[in-house]
Rosetta silent file (secondary structure, phi, psi, omega in degrees, C-alpha in Angstrom):
SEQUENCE: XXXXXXXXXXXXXXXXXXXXXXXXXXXXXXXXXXXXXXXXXXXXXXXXXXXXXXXXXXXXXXXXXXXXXXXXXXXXXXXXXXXXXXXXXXXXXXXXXXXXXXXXXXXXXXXXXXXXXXXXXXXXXXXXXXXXXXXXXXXXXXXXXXXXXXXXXXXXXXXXXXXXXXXXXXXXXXXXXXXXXXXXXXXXXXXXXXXXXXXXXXXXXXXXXXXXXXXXXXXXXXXXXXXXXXXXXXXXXXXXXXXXXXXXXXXXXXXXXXXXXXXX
SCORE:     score description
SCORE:     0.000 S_00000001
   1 L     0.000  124.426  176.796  -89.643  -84.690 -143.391 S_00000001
   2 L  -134.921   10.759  162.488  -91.833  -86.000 -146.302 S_00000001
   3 E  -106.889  154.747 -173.511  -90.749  -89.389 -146.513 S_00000001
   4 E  -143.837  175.610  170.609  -92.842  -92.623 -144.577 S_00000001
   5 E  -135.092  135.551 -171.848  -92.861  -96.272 -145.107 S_00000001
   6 E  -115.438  127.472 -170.189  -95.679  -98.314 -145.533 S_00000001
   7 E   -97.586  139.869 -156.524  -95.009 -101.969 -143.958 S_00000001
   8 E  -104.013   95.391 -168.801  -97.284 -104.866 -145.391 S_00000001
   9 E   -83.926  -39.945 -160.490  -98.146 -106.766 -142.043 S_00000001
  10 E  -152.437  133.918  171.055 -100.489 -109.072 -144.126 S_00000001
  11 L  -127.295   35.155 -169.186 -101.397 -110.121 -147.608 S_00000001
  12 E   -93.662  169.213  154.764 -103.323 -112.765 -147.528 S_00000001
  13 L   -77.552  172.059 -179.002 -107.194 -113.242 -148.314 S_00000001
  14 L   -61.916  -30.806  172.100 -109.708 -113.835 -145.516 S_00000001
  15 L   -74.043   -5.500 -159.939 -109.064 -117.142 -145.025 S_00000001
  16 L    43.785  172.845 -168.504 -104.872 -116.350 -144.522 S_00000001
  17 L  -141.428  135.629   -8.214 -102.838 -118.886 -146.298 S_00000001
  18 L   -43.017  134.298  171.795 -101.828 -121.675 -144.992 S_00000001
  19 L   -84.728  134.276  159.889 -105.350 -122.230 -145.018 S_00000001
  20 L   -15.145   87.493 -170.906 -106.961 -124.550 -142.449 S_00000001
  21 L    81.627   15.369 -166.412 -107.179 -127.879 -143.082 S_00000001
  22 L  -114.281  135.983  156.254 -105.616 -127.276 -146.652 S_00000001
  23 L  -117.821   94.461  170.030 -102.928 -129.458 -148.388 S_00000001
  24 L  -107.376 -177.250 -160.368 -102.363 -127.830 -151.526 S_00000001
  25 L   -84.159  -19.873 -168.942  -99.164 -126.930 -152.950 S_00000001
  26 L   -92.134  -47.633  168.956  -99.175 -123.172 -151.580 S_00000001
  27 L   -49.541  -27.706 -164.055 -100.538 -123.980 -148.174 S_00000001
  28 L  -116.479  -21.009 -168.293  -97.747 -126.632 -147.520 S_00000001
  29 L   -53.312  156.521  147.164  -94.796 -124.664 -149.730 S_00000001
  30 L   -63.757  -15.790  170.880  -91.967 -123.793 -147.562 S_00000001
  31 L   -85.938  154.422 -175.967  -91.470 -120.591 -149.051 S_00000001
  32 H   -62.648  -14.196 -147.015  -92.056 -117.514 -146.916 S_00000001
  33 H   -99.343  -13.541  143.610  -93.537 -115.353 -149.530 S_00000001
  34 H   -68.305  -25.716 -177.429  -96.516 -118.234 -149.440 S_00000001
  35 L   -97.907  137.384  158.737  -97.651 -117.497 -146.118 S_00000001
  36 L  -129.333  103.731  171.371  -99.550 -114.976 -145.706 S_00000001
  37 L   -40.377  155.447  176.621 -101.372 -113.359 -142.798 S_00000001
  38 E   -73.626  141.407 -160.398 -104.658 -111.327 -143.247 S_00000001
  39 L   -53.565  151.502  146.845 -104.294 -108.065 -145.173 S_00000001
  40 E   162.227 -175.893 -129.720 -103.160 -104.933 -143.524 S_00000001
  41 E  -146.953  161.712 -170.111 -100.557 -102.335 -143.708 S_00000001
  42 E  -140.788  109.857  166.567  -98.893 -100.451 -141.018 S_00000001
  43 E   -84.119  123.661 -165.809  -97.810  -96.647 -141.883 S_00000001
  44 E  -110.039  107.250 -158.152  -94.683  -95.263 -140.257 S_00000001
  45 E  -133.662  164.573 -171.647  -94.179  -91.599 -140.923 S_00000001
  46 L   -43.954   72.277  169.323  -92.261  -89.535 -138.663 S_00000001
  47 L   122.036   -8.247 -164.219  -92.561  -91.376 -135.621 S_00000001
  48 E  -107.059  168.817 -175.942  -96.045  -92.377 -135.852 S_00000001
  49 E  -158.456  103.058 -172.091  -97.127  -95.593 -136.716 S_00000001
  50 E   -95.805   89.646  170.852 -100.981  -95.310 -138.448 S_00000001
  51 E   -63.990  128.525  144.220 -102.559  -99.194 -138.795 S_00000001
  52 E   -74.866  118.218  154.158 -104.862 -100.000 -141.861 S_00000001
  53 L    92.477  169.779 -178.767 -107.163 -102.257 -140.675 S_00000001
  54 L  -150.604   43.075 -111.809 -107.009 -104.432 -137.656 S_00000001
  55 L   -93.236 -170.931 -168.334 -107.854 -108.396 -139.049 S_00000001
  56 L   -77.563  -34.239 -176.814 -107.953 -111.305 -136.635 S_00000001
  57 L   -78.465   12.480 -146.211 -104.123 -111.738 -136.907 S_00000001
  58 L   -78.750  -63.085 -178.503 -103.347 -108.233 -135.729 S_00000001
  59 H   -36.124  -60.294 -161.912 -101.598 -109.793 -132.174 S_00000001
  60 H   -68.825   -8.020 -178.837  -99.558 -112.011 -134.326 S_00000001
  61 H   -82.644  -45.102 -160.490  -98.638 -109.053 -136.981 S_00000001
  62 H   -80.986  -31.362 -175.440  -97.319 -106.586 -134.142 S_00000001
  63 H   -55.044  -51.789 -154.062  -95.087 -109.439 -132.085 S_00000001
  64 H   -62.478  -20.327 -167.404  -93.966 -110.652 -135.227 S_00000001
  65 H  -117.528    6.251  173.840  -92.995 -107.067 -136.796 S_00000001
  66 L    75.221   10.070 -178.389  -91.911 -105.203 -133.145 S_00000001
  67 L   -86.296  103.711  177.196  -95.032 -102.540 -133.171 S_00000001
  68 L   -91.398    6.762 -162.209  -94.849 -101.136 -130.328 S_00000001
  69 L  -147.046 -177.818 -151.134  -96.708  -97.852 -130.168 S_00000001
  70 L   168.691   69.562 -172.226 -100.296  -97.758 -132.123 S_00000001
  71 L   -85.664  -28.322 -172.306 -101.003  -93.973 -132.664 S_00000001
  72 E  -149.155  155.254  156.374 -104.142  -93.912 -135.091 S_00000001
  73 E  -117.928  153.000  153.882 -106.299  -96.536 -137.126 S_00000001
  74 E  -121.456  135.752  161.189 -107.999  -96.530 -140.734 S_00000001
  75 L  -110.352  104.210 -179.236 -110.638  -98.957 -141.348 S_00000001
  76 L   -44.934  -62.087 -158.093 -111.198  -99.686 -145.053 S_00000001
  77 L  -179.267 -175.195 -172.316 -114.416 -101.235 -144.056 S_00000001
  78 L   -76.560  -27.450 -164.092 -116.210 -104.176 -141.627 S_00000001
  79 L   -38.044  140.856  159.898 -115.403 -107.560 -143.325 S_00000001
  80 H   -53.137  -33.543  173.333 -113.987 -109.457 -140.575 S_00000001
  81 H   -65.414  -10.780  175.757 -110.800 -110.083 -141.777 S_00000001
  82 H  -101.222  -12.000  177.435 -110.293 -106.503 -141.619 S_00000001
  83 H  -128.377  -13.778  176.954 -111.745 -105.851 -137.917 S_00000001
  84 L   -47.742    5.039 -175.555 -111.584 -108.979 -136.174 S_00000001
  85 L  -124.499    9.003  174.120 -108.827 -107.776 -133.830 S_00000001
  86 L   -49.659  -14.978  155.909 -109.908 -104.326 -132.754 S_00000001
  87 L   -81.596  -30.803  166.620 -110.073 -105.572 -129.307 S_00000001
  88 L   -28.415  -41.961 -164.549 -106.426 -106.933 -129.479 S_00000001
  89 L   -45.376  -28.583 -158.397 -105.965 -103.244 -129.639 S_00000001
  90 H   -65.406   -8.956  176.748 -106.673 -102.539 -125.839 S_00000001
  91 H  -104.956   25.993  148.460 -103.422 -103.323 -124.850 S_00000001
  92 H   -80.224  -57.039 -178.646 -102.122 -100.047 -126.726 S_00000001
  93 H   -72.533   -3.536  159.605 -104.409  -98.286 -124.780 S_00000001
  94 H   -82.871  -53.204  154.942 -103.383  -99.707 -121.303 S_00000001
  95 H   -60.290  -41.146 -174.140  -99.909  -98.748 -122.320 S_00000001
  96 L   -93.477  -13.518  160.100 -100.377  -95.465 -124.139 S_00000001
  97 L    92.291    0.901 -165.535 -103.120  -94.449 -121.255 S_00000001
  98 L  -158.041  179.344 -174.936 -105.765  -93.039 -123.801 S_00000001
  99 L   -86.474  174.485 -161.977 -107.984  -94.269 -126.821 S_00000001
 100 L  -125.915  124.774  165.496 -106.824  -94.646 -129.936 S_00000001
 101 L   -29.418  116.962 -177.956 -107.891  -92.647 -133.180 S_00000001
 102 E  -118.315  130.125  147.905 -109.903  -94.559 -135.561 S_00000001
 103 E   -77.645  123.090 -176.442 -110.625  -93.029 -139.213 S_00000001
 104 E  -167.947  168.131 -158.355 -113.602  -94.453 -141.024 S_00000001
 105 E   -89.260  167.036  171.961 -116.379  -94.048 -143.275 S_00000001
 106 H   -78.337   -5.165 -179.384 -119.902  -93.489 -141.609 S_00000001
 107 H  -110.916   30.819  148.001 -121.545  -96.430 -142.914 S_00000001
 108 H  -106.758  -33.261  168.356 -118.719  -98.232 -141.266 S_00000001
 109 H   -61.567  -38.150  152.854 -119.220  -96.859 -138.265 S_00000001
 110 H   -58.013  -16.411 -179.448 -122.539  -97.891 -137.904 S_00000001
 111 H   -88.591  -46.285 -162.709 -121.304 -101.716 -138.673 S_00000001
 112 H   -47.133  -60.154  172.681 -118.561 -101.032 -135.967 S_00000001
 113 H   -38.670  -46.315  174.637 -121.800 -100.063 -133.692 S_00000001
 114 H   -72.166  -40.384 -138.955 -123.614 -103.372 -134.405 S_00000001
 115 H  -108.839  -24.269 -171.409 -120.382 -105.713 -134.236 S_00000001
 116 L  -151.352   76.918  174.998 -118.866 -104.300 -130.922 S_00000001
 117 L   -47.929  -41.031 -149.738 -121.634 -102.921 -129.374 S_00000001
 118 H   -78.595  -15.724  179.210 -120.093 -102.712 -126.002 S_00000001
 119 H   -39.752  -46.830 -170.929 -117.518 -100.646 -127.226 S_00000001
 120 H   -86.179   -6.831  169.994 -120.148  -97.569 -127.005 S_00000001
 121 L   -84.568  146.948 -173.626 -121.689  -98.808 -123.419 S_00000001
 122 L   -43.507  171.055 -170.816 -120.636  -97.409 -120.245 S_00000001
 123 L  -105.045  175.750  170.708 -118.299  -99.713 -118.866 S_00000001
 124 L  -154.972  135.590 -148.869 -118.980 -101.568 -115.534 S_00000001
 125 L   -69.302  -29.188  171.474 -116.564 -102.009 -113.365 S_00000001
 126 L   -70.634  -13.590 -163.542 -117.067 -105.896 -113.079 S_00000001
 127 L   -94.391  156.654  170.241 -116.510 -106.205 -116.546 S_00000001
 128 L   -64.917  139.433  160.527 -113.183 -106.598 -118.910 S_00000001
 129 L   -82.118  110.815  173.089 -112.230 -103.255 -119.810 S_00000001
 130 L   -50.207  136.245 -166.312 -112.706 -103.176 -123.703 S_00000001
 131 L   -51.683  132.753 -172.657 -110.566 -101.848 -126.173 S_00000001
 132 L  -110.314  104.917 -175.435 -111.275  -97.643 -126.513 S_00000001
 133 L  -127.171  158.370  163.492 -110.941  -95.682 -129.661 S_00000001
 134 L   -83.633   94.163 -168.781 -112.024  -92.162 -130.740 S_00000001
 135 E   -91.451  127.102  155.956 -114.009  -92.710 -134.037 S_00000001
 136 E  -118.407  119.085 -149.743 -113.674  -89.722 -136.718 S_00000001
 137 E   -84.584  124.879  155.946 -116.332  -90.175 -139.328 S_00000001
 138 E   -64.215  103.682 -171.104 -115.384  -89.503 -143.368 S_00000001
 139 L   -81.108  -13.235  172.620 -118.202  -86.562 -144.245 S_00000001
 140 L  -138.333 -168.698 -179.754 -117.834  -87.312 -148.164 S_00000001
 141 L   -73.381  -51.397  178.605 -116.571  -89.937 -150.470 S_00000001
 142 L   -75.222  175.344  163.409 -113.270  -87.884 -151.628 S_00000001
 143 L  -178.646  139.113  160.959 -111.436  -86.471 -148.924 S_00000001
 144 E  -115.744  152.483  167.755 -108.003  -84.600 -148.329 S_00000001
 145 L   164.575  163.090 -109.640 -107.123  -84.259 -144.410 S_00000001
 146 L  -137.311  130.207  171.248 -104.586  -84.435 -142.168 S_00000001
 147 L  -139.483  134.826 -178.922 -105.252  -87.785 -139.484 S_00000001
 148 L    15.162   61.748 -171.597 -102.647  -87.840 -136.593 S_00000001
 149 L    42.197   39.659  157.823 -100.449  -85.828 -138.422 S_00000001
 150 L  -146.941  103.677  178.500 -100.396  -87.174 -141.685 S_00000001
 151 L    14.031 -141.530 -165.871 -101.315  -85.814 -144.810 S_00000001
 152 L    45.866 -172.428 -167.207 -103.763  -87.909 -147.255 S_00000001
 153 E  -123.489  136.703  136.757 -106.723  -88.668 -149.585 S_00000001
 154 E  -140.326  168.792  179.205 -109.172  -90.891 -148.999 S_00000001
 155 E  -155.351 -178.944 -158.250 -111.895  -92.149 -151.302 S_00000001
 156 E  -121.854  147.619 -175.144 -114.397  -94.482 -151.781 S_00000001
 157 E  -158.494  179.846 -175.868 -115.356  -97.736 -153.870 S_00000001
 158 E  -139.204  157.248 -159.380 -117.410 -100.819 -153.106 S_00000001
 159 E  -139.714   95.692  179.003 -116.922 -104.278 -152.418 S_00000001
 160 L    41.727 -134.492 -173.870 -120.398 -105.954 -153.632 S_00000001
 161 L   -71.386  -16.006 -169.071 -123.071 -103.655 -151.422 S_00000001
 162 E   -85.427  148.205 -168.753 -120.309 -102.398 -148.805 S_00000001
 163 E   -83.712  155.145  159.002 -118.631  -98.974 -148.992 S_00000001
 164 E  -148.017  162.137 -178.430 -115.429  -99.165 -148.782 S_00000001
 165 E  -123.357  121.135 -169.344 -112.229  -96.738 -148.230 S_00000001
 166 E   -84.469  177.299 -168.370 -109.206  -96.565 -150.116 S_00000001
 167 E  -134.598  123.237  174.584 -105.842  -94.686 -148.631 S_00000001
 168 E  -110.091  133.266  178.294 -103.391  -92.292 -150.650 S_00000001
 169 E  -144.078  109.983 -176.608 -100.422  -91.098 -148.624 S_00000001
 170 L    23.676  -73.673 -174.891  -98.692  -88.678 -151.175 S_00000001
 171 L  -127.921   26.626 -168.182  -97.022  -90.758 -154.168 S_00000001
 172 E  -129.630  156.799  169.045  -98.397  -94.416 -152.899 S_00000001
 173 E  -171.230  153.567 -155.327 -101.927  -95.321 -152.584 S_00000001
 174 E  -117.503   99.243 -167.899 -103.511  -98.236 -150.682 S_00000001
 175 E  -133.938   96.138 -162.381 -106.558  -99.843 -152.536 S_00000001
 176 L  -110.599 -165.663  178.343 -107.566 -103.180 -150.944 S_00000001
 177 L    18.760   82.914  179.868 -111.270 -105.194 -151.582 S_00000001
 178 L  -138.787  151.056  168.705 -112.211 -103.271 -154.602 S_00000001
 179 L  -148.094  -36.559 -168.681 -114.636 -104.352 -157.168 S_00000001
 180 E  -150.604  125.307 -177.252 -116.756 -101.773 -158.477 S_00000001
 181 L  -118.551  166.034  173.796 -115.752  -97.933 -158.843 S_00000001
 182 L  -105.182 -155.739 -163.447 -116.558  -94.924 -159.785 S_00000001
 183 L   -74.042  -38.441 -160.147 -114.721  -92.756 -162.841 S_00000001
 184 L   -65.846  -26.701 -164.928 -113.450  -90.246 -160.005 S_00000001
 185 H   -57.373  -26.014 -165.180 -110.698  -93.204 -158.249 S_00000001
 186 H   -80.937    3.313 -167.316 -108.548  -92.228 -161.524 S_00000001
 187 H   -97.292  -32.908 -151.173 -108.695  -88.714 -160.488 S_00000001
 188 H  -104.642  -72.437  164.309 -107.772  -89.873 -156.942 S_00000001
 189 L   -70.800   24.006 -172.536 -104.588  -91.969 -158.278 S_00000001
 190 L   -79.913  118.638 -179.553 -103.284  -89.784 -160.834 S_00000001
 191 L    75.926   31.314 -166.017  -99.642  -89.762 -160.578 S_00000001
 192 L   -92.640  129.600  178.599  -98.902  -92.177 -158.766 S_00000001
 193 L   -80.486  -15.852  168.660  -95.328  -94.039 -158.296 S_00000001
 194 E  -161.404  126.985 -168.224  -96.872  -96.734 -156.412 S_00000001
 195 E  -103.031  131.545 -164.701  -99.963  -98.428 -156.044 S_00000001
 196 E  -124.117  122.024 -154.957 -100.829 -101.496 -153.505 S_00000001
 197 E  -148.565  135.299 -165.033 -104.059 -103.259 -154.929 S_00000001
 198 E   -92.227  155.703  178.273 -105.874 -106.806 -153.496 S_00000001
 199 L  -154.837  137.502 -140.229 -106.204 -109.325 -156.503 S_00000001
 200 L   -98.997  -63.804  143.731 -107.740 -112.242 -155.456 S_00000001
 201 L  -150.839 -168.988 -171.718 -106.857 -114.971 -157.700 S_00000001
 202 L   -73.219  -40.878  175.476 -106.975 -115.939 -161.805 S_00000001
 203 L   -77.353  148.833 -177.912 -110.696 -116.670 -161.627 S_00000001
 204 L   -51.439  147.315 -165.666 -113.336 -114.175 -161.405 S_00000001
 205 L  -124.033  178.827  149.548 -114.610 -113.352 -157.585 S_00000001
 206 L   -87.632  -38.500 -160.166 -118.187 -111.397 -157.008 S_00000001
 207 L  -109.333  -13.565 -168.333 -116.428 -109.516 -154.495 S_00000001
 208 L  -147.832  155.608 -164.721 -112.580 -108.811 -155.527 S_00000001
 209 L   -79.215  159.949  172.227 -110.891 -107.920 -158.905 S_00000001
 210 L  -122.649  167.043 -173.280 -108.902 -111.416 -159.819 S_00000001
 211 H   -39.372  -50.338 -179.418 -105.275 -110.854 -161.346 S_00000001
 212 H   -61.254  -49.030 -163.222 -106.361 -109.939 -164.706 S_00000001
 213 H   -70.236  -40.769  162.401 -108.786 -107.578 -163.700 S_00000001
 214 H   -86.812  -10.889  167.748 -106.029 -105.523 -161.251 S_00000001
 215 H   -63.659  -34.906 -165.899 -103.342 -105.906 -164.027 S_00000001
 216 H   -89.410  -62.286 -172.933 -105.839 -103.791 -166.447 S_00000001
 217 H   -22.314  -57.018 -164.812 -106.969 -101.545 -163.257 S_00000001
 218 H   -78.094   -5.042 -175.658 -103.380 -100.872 -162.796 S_00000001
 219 H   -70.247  -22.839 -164.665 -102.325 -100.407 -166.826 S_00000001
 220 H   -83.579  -48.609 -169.739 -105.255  -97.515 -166.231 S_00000001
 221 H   -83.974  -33.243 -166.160 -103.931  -95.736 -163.332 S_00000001
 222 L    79.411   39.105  173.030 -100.197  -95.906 -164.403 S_00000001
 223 L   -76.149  148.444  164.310  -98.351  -96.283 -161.448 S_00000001
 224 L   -32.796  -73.518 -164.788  -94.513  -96.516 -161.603 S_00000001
 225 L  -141.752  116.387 -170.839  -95.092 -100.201 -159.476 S_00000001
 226 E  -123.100  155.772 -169.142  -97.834 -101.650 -158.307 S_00000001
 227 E  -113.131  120.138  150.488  -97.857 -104.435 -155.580 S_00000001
 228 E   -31.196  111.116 -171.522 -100.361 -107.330 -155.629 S_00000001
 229 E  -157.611  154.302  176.716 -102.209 -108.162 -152.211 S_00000001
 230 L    89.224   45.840 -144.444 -105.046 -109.739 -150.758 S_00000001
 231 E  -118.932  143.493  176.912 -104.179 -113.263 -152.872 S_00000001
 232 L  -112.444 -167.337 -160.317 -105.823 -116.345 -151.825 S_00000001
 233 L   -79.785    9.809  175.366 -103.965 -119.792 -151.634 S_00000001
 234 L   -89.880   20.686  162.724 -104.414 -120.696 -155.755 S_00000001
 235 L  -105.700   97.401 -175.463 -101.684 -117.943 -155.790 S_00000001
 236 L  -105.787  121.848 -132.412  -98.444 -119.118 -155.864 S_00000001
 237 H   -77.793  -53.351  171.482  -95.926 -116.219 -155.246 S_00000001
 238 H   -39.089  -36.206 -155.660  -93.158 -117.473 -158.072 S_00000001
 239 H   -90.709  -52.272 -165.175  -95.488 -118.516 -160.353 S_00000001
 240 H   -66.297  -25.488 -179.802  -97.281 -115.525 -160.301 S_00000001
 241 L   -63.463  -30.989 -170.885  -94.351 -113.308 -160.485 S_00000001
 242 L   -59.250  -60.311  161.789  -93.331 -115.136 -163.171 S_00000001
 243 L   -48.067  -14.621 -177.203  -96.577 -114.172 -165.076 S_00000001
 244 L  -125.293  168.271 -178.824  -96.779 -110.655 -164.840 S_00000001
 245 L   -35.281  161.933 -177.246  -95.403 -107.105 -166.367 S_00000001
 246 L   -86.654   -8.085  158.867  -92.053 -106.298 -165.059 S_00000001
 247 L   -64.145  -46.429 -165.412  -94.287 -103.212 -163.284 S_00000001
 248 E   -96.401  133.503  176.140  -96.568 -105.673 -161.352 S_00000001
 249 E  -128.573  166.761  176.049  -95.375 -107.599 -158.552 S_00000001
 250 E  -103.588  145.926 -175.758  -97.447 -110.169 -155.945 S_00000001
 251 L   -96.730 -147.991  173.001  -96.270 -108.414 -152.744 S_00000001
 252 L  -176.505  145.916 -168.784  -95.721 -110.517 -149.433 S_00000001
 253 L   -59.548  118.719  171.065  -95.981 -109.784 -145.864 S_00000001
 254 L   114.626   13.685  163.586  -92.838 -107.479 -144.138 S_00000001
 255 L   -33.636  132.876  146.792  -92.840 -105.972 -147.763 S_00000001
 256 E  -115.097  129.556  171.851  -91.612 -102.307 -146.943 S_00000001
 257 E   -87.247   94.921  157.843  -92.628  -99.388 -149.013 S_00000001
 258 E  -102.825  164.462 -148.706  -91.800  -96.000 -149.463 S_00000001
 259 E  -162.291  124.399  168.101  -93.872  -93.282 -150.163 S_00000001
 260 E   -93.444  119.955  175.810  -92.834  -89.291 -150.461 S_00000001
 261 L   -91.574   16.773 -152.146  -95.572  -87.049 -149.217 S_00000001
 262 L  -132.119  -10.854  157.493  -94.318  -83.780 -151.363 S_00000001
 263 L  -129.055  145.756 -173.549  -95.919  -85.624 -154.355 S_00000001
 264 L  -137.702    0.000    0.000  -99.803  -86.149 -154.931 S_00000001
């Protein structure tokens, strides 16, 4: 078997959209394909089902989308929207009896160490038992290897000073918070049929490419189709679709994806 699917649990920006306290046209629209939960992606490859990321909204991504098993994580990186819910996690490991594989770069693992200390202290028995994972550290920037028995690349880019780690799964690749790169990512996405990339909104960010800026990113790598993600609430899903190559799409959360692991 060398086909998977990669399921979009969330495409929103850090704030998720409806935003708090916002009445703007996107926040209040009625269409589904405006709301959007914080990003992450949920890969399902034969039988396993490998989270990216784990954002504050993580409870409300698995009720809402049936995930019922949790075999491995990837953590792109620390921002909160991408880790608040790694304690949600613990009640995969009260069901599946054991900790749960986390991939990640080492200078996330050191934030993971600072933000959830207690994770790494003995436990005491008076205490909540805390969510339990098995951290395996990324020893370079590129990488090919095999994480709970599934293929991939990962590689590295940065989001203002923070490292961050993109995800390749054969003929798909997963690129979320990116701003600054090196030469080697085009080496790393070469050949791709589809590429899932956050674009923030139309004005320029410090920290995230805005739509123009992932339209020319993606004219560069040349995927078959690339999907739009990480959109804050001046993104209006219609509008934008309206606006872009017949190649580029804004995606939207329960988006399903497939991705063939027999091409790289």
């Amino acid at each position: 078997m060398a086909e998977g699917v990669l399921l979009l649990l969330g495409t929103g920006s850090s704030a998720g959209i409806p935003v708090m306290g916002c009445d703007c046209s996107v926040c209040t629209s009625q269409d589904p394909k405006n709301k959007r939960l914080r990003a992450s992606a949920l890969v399902r490859y034969a039988g396993t089902n490998l989270l990216i990321d784990a954002g504050p909204d993580i409870r409300q991504q698995c009720l809402k989308f049936g995930i019922r098993h949790v075999d491995g994580l990837i953590l792109t990186h620390t921002h909160f929207d991408h880790v608040g819910g790694l304690e949600e996690l613990r009640v995969f490991n009260f069901k599946q009896q054991k900790p749960i594989p986390c991939l990640l770069s080492q200078e996330s693992l050191n934030e993971v160490k600072m933000l959830f200390h207690y994770f790494f202290e003995e436990h005491d028995k008076d205490k909540t038992i805390p969510a339990k994972f098995t951290f395996h550290t990324l020893l370079e920037d590129r990488a090919k290897l095999t994480f709970c028995d599934i293929p991939l690349r990962c590689f590295s880019y940065a989001q203002s000073k923070m490292k961050v780690t993109g995800v390749r799964l054969g003929d798909l690749a997963y690129v979320t918070d990116i701003k600054e790169y090196p030469k080697t990512i085009f080496a790393d996405l070469a050949n791709l049929n589809t590429l899932v990339i956050s674009a923030l909104r139309f004005t320029s960010s410090r920290l995230q490419f805005s739509i123009d800026e992932a339209i020319d990113f993606a004219e560069r790598v040349k995927a078959k189709t690339t999907y739009l993600i990480h959109m804050a609430h001046e993104i209006e899903h219609e509008h934008l679709q309206s606006l872009l190559p017949s190649n580029i799409l804004p995606a939207y959360d329960g988006l399903e994806i497939a991705f063939d692991l027999r091409y790289a």
